[in-house]
N, CA, C and O atoms as CSV, one atom per row, in Angstrom:
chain,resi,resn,atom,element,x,y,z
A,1,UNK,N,N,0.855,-1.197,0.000
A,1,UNK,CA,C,0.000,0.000,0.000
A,1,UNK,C,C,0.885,1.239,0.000
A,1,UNK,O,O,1.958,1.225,0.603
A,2,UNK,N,N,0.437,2.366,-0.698
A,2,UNK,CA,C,1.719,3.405,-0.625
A,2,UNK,C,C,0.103,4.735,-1.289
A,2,UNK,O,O,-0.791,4.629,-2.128
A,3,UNK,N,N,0.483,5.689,-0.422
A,3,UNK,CA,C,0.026,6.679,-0.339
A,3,UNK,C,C,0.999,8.160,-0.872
A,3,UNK,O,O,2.175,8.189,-0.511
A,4,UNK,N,N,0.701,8.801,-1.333
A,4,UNK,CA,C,1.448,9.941,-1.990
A,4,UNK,C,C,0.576,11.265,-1.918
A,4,UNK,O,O,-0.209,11.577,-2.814
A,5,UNK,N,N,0.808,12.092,-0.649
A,5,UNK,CA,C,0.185,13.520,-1.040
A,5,UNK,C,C,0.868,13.982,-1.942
A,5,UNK,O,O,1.777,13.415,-2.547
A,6,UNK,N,N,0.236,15.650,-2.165
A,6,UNK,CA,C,0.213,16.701,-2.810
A,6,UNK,C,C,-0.455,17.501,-3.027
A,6,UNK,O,O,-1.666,17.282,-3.052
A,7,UNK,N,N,0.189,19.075,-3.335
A,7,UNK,CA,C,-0.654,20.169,-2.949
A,7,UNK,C,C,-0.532,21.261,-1.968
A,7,UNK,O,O,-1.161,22.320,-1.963
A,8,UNK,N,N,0.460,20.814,-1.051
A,8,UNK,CA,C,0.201,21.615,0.064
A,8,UNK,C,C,1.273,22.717,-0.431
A,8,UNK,O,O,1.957,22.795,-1.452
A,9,UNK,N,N,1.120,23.644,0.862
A,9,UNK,CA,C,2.260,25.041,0.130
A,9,UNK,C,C,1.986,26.222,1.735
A,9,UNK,O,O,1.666,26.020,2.907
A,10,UNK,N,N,2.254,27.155,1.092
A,10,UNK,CA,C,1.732,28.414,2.130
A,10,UNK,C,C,1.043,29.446,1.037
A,10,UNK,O,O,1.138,29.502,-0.189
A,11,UNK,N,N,0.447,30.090,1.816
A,11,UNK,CA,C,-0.573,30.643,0.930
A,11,UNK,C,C,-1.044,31.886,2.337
A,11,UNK,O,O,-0.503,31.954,3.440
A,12,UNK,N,N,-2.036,32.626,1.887
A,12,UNK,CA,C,-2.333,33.688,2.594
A,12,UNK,C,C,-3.630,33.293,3.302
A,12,UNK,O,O,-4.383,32.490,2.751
A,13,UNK,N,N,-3.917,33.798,4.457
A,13,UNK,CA,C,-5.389,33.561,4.707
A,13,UNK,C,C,-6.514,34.121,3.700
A,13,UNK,O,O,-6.579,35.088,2.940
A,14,UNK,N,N,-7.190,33.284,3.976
A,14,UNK,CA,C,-8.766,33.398,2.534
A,14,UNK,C,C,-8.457,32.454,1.205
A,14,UNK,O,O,-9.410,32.158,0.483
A,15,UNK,N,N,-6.902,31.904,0.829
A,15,UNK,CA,C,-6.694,31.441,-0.281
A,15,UNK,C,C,-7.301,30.407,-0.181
A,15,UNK,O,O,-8.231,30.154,0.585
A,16,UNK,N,N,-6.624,29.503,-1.237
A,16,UNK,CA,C,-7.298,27.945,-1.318
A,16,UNK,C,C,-6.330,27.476,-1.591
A,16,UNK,O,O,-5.350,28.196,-1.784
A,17,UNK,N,N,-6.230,25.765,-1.734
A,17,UNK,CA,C,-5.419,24.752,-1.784
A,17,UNK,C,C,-6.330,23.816,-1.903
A,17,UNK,O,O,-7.366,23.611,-1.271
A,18,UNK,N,N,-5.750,23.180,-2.928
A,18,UNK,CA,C,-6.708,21.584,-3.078
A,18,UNK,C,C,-5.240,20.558,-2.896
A,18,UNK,O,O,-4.145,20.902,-3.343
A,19,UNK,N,N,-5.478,19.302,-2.177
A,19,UNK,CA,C,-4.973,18.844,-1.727
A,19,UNK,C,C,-5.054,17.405,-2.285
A,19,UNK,O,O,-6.210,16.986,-2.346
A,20,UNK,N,N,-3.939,16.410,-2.774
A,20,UNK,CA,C,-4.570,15.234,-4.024
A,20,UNK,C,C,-3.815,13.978,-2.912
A,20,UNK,O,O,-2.900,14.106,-2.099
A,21,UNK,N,N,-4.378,13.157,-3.171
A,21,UNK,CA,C,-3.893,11.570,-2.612
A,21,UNK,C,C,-3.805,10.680,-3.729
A,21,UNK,O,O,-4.817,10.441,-4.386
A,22,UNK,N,N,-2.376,10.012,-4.097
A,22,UNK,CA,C,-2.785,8.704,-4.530
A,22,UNK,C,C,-2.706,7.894,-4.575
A,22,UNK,O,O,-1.669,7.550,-4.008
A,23,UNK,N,N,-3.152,7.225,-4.909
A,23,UNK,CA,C,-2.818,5.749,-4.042
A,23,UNK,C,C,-2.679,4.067,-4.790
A,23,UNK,O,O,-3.292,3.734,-5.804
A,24,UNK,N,N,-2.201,3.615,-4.396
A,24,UNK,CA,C,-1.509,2.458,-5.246
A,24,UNK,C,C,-1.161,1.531,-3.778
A,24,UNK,O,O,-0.840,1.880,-2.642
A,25,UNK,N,N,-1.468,-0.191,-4.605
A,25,UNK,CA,C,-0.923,-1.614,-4.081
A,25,UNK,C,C,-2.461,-1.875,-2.911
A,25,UNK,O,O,-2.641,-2.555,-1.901
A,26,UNK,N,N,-2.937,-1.353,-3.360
A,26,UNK,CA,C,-4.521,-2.039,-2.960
A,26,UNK,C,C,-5.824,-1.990,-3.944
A,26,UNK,O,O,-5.612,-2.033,-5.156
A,27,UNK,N,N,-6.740,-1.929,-3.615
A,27,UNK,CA,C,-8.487,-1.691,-4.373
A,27,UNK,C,C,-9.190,-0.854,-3.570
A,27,UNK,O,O,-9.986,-0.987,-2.640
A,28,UNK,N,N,-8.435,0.506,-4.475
A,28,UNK,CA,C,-8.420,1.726,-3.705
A,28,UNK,C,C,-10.388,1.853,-3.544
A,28,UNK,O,O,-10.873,2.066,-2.433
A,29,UNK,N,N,-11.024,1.737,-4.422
A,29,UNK,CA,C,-12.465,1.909,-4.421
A,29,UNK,C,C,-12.996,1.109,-3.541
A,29,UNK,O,O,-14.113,1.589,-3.349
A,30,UNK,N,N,-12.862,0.024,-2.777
A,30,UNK,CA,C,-13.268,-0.689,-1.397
A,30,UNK,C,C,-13.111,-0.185,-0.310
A,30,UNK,O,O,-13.501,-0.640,0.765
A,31,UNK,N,N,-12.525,0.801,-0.502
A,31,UNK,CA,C,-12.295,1.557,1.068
A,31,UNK,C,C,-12.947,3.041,0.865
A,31,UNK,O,O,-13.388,3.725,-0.058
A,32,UNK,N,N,-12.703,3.152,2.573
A,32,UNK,CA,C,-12.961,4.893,2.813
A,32,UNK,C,C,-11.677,5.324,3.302
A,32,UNK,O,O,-10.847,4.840,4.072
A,33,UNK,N,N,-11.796,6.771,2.372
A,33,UNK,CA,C,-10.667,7.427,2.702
A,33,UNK,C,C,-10.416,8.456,3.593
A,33,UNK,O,O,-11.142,9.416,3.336
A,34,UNK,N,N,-9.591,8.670,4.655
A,34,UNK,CA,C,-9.526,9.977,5.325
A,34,UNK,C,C,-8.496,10.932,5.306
A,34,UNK,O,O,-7.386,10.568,4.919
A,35,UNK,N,N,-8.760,12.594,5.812
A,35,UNK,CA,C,-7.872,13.165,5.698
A,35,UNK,C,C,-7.299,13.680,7.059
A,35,UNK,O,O,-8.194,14.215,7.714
A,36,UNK,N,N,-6.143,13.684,7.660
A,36,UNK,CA,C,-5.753,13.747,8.934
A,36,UNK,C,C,-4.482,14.979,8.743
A,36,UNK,O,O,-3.696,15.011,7.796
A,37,UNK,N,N,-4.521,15.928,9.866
A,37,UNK,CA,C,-3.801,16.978,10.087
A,37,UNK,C,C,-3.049,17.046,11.194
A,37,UNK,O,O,-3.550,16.510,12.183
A,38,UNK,N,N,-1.845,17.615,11.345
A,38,UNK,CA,C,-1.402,17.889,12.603
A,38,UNK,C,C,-0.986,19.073,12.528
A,38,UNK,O,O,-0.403,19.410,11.497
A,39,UNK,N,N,-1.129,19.794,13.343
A,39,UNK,CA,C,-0.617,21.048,14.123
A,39,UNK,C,C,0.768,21.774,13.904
A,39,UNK,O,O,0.987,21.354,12.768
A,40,UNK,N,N,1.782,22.517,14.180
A,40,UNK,CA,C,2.622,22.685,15.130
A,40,UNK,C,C,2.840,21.962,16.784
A,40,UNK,O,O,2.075,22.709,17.393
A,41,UNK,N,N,3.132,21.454,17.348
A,41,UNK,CA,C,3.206,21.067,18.622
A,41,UNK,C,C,1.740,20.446,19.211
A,41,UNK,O,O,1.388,20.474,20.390
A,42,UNK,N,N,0.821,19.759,17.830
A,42,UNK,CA,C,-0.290,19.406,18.221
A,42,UNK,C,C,-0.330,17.472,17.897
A,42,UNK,O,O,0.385,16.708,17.248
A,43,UNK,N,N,-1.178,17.359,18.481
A,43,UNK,CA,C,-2.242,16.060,18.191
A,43,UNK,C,C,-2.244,15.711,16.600
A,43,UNK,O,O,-2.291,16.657,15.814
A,44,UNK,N,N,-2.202,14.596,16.186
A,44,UNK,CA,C,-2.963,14.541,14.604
A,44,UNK,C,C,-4.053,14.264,15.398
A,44,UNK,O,O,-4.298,13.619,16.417
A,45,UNK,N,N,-4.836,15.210,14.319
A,45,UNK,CA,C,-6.776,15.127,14.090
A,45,UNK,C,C,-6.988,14.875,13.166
A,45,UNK,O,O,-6.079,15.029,12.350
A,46,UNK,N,N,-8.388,14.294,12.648
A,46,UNK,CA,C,-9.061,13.966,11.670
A,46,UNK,C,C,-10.189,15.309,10.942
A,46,UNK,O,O,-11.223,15.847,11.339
A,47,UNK,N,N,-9.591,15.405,10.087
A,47,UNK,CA,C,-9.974,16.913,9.188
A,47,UNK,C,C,-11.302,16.087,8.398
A,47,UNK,O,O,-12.393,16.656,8.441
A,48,UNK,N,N,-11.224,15.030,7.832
A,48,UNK,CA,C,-12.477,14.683,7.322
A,48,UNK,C,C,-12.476,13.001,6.136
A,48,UNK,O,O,-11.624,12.278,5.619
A,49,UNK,N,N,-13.957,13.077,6.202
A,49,UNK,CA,C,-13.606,11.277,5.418
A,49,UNK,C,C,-14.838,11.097,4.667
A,49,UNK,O,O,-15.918,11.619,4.946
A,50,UNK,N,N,-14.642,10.472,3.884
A,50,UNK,CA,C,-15.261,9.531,2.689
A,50,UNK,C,C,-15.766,8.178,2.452
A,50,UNK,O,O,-14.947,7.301,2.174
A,51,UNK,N,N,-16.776,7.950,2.513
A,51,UNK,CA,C,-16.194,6.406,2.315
A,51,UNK,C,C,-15.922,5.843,1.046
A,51,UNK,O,O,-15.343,6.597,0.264
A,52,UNK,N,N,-16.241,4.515,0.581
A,52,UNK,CA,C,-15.302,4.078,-0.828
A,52,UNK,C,C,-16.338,4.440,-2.304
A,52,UNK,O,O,-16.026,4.499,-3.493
A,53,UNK,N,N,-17.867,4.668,-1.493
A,53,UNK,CA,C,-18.333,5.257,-2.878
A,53,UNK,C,C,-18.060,6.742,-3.401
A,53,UNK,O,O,-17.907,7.244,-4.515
A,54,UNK,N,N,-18.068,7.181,-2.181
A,54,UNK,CA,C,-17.868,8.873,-2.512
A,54,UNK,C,C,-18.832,9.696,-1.757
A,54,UNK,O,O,-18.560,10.670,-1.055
A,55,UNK,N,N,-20.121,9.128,-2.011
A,55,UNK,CA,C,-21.597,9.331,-1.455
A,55,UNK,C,C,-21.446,10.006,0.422
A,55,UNK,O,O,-21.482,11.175,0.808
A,56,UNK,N,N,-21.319,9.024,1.036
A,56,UNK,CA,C,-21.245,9.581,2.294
A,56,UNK,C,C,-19.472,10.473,2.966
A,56,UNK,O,O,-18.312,10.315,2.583
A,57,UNK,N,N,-19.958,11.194,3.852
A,57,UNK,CA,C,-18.618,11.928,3.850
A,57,UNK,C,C,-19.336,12.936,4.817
A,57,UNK,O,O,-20.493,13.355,4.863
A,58,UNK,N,N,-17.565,13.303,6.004
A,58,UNK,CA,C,-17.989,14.340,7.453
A,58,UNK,C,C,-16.941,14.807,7.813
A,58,UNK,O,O,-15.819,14.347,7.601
A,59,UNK,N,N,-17.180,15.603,8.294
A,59,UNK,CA,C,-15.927,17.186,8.310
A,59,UNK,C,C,-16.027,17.031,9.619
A,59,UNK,O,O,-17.075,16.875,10.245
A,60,UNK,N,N,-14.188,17.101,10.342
A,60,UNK,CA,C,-14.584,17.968,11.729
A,60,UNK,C,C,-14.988,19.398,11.078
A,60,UNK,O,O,-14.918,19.953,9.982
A,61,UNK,N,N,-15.656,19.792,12.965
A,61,UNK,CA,C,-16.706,21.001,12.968
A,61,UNK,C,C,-15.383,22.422,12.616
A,61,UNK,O,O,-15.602,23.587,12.285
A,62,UNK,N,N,-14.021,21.702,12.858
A,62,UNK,CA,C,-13.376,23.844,12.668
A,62,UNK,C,C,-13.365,23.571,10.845
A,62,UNK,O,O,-12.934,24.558,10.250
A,63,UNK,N,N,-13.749,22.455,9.977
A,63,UNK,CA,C,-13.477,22.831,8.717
A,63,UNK,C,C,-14.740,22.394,8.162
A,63,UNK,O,O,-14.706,21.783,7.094
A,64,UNK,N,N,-15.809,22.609,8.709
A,64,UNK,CA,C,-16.936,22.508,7.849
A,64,UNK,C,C,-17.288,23.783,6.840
A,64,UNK,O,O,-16.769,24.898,6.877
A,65,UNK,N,N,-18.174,23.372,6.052
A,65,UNK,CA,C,-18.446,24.632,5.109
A,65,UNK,C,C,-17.274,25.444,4.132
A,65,UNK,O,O,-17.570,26.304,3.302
A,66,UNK,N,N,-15.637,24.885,4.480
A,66,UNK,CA,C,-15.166,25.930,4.174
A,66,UNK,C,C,-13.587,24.413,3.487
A,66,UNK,O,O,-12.692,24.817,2.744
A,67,UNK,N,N,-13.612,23.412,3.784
A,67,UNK,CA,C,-13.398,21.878,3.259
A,67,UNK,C,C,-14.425,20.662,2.241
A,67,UNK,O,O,-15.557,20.230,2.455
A,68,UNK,N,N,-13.682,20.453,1.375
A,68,UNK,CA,C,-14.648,19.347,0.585
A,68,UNK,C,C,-13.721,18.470,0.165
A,68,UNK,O,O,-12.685,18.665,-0.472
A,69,UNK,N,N,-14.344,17.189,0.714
A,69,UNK,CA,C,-13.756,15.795,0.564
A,69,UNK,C,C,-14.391,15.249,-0.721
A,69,UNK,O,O,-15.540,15.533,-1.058
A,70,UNK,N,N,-13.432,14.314,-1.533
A,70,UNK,CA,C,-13.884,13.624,-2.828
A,70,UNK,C,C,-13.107,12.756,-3.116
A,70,UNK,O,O,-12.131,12.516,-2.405
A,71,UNK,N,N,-13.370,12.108,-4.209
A,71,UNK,CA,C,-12.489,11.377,-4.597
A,71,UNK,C,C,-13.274,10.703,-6.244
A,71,UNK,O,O,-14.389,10.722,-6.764
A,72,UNK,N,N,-11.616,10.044,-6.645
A,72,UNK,CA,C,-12.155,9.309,-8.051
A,72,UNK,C,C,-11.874,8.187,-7.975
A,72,UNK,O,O,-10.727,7.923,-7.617
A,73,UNK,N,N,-12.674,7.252,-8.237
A,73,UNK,CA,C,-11.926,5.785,-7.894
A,73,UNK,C,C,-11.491,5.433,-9.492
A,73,UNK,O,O,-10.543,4.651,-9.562
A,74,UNK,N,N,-11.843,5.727,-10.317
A,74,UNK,CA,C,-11.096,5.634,-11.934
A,74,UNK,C,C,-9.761,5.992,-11.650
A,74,UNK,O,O,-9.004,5.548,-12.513
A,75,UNK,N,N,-9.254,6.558,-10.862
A,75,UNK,CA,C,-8.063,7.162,-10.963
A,75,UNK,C,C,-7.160,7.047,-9.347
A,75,UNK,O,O,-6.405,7.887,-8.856
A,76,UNK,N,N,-7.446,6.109,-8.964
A,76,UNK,CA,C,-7.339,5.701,-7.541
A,76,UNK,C,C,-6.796,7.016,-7.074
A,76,UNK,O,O,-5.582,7.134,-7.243
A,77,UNK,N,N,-7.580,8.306,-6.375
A,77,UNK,CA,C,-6.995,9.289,-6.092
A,77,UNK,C,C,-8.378,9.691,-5.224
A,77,UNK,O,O,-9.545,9.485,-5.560
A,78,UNK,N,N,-7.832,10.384,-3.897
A,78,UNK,CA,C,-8.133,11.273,-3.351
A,78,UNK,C,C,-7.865,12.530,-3.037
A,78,UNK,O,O,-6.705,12.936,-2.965
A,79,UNK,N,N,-9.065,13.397,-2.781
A,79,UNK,CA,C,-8.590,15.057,-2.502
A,79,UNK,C,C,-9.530,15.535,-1.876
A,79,UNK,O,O,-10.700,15.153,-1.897
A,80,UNK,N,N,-8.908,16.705,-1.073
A,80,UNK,CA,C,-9.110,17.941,-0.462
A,80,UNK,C,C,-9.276,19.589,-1.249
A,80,UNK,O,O,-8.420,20.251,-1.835
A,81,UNK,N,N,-10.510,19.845,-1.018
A,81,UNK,CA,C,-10.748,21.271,-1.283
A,81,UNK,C,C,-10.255,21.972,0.135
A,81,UNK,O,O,-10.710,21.573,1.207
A,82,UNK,N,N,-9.670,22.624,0.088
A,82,UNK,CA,C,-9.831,23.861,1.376
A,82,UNK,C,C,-10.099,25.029,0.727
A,82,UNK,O,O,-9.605,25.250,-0.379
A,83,UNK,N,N,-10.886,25.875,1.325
A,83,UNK,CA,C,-11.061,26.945,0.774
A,83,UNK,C,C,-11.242,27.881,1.658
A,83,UNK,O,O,-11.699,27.310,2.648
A,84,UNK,N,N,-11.119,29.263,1.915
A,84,UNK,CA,C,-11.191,30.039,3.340
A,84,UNK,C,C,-9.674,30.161,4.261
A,84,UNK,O,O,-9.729,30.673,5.380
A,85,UNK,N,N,-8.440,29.698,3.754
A,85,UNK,CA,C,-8.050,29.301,4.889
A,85,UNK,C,C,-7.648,30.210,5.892
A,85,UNK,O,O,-7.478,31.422,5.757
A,86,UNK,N,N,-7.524,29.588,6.818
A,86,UNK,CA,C,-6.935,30.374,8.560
A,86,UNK,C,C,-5.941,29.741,8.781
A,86,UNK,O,O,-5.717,28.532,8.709
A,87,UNK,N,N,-5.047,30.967,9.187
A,87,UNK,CA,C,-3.995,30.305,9.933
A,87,UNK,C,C,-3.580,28.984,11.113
A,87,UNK,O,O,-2.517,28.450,11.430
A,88,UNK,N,N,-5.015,28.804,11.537
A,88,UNK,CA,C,-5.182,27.768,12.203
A,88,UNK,C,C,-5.481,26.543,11.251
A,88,UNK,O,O,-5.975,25.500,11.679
A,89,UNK,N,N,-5.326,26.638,10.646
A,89,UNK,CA,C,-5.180,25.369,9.453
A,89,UNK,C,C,-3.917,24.993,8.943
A,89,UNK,O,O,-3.750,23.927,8.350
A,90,UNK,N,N,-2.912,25.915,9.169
A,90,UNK,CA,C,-1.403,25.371,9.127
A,90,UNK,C,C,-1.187,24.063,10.383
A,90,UNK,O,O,-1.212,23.890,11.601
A,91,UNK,N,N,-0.992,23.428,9.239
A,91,UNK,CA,C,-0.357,21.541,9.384
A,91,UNK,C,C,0.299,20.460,8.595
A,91,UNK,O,O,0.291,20.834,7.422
A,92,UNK,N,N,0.814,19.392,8.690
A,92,UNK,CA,C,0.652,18.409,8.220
A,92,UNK,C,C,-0.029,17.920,7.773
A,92,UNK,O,O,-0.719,17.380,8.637
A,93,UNK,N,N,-0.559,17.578,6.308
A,93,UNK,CA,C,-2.097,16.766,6.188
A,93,UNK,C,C,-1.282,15.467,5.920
A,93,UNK,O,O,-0.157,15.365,5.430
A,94,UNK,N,N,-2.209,14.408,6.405
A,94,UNK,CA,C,-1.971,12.922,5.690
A,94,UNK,C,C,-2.904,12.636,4.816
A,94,UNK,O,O,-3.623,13.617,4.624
A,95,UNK,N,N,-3.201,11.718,4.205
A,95,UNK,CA,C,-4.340,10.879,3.741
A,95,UNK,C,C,-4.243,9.681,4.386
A,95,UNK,O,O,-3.118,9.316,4.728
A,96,UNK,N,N,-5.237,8.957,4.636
A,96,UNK,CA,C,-5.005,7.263,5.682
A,96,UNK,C,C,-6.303,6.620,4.981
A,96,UNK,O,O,-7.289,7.162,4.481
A,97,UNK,N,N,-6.010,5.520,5.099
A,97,UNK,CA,C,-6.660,4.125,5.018
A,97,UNK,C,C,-6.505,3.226,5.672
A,97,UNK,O,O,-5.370,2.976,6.079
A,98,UNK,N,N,-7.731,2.312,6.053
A,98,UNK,CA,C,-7.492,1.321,6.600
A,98,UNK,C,C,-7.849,0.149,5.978
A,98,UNK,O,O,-9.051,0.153,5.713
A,99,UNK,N,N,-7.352,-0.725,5.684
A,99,UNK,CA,C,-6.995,-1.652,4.563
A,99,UNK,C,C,-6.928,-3.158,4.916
A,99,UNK,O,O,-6.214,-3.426,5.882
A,100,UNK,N,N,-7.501,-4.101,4.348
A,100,UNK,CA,C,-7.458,-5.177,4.691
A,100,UNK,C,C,-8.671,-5.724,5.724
A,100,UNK,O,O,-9.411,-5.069,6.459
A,101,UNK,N,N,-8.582,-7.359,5.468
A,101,UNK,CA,C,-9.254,-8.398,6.855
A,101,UNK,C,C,-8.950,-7.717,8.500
A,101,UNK,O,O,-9.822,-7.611,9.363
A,102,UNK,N,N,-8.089,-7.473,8.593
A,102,UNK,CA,C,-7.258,-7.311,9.685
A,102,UNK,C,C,-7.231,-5.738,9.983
A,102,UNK,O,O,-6.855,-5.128,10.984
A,103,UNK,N,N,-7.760,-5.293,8.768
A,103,UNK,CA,C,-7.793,-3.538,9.282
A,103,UNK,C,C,-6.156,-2.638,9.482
A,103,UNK,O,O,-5.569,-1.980,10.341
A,104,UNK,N,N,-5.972,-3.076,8.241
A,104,UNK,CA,C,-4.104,-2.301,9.056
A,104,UNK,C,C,-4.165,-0.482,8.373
A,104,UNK,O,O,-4.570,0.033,7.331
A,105,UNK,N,N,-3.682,-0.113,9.322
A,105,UNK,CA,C,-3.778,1.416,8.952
A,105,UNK,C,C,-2.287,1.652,8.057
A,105,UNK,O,O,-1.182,1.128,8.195
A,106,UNK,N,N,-2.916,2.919,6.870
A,106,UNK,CA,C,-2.012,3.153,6.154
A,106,UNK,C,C,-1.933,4.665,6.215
A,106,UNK,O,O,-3.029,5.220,6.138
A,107,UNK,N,N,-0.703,5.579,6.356
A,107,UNK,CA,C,-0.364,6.746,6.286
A,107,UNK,C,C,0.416,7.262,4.793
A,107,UNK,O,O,1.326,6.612,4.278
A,108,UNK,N,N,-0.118,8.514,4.238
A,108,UNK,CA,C,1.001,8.950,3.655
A,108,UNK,C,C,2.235,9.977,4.488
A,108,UNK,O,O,2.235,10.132,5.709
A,109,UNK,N,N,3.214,10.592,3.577
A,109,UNK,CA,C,3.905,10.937,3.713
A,109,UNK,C,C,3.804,12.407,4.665
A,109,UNK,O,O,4.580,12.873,5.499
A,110,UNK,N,N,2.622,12.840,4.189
A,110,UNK,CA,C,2.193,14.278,4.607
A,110,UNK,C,C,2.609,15.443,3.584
A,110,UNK,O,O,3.395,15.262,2.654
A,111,UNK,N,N,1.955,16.707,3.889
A,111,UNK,CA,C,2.339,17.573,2.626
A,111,UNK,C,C,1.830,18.630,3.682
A,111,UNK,O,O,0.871,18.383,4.412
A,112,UNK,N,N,2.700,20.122,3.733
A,112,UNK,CA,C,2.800,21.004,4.513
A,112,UNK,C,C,2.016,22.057,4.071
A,112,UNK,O,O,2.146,22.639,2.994
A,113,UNK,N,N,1.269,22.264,4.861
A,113,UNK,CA,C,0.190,23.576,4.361
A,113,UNK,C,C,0.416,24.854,5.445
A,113,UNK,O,O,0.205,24.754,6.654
A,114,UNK,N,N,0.842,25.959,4.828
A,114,UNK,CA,C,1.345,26.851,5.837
A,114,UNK,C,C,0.108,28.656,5.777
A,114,UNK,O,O,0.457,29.583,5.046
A,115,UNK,N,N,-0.698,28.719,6.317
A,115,UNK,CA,C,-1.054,29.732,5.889
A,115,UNK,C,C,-0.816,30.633,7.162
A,115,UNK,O,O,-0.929,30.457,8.375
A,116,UNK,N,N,-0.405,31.765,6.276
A,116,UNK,CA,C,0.043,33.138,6.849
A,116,UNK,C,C,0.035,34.211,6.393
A,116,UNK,O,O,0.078,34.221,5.163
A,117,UNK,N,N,-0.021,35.633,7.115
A,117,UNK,CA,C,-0.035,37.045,6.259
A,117,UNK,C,C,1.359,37.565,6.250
A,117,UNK,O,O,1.620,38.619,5.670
């Protein structure tokens, strides 16, 4: 299983960033996908998820309205809209899956999203 962000950058508050996952060495369309953030000196949290049709999908509450989760399974790829951003949105994003009988969790690499004035 191998995960590959992209996308991230620094940017100003209010900009946007769309954020891409892709993914390879499974059957990427059987699963749900999520997107996970960390901080500066924080926790990883869960920014938001999908499941493997596309159809259902939930935002934590600081990126609702202003985040959109999707994905293509033609193209084994996932992504992130952000749009609005705040400086409190500078993090690490991952993409994760959990994969398999056995449920084994998969991380990507992460991709740095820095917003600032």
């Amino acid at each position: 299983v191998q995960l590959v962000e992209s996308g991230g950058g620094s940017v100003q508050p209010g900009d946007s960033l769309r954020l891409s996952c892709g993914a390879s060495g499974f059957t990427f369309r059987l699963y749900s996908l999520a997107w996970f953030r960390q901080p500066p000196g924080k926790e990883r949290e869960l920014v938001a998820r999908i499941d493997s049709s596309g159809r259902d999908k939930s935002y934590a509450e600081a990126v609702k309205g202003r985040f959109t989760i999707s994905r293509d399974n033609s193209k084994n790829a996932g992504f992130l809209q952000m749009n609005s951003l705040k400086p409190e949105d500078t993090a690490v994003y991952y993409c994760f899956v959990r994969v398999g009988v056995v449920a084994k969790d998969h991380w990507g690499q992460g991709t740095q999203v820095t917003v600032s004035s």
